[in-house]
C-alpha positions as CSV (number, residue, x, y, z in Angstrom):
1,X,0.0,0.0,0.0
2,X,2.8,3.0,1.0
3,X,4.0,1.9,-2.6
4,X,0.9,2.5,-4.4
5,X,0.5,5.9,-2.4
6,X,4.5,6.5,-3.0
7,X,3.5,6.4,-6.9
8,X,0.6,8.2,-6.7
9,X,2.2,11.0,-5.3
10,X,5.3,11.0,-7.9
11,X,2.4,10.6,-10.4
12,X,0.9,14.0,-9.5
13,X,4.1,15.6,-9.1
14,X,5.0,14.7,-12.5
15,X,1.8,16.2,-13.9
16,X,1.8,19.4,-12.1
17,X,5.6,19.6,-13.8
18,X,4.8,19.0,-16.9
19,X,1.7,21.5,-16.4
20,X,4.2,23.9,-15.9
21,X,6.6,23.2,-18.4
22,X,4.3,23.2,-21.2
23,X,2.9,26.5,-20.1
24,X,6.4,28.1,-20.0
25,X,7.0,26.9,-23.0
26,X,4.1,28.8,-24.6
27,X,5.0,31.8,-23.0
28,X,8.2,31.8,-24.2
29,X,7.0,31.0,-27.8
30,X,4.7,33.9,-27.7
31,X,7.5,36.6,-26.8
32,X,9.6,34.8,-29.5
33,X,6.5,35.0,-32.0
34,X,5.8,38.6,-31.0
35,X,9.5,39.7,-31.2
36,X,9.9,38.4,-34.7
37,X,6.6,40.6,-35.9
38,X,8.2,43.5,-34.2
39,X,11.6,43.0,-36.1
40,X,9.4,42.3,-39.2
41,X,7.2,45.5,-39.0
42,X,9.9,47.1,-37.5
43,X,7.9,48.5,-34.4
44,X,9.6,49.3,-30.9
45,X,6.8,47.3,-28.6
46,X,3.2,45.7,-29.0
47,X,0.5,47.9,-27.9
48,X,-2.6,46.6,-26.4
49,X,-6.0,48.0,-25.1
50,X,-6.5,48.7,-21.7
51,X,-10.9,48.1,-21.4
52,X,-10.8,49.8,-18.3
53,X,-9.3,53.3,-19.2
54,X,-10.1,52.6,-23.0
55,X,-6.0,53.5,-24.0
56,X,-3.7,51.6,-25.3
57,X,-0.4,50.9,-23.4
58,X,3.2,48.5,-24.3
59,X,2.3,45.0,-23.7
60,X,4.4,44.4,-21.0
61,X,6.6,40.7,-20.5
């Protein structure tokens, strides 16, 4: 039984890592992606809107 529970535990562990990894990994793709428009349009940042004050501001990383 403490085996089972053992593995269970390292099961979820290994999840929650992966989880993580994955959504690292995404961010750092976006920034990448967004980067490469920037270059491409030459642009100095991506603005975006701000629903609240209704302006638009530098996304910021």
């Amino acid at each position: 039984m403490p085996q089972l529970i053992f593995f269970a535990a390292v099961g979820v562990v290994a999840y929650v890592g992966y989880r993580k990894f994955v959504r690292e990994a995404e961010r750092v793709t976006a920034k990448a992606r967004r980067a490469r428009r920037e270059a491409a349009n030459g642009s100095m940042g991506t603005l975006v809107y701000d629903p609240k004050t209704g302006e638009y501001r530098v996304a910021k990383d």
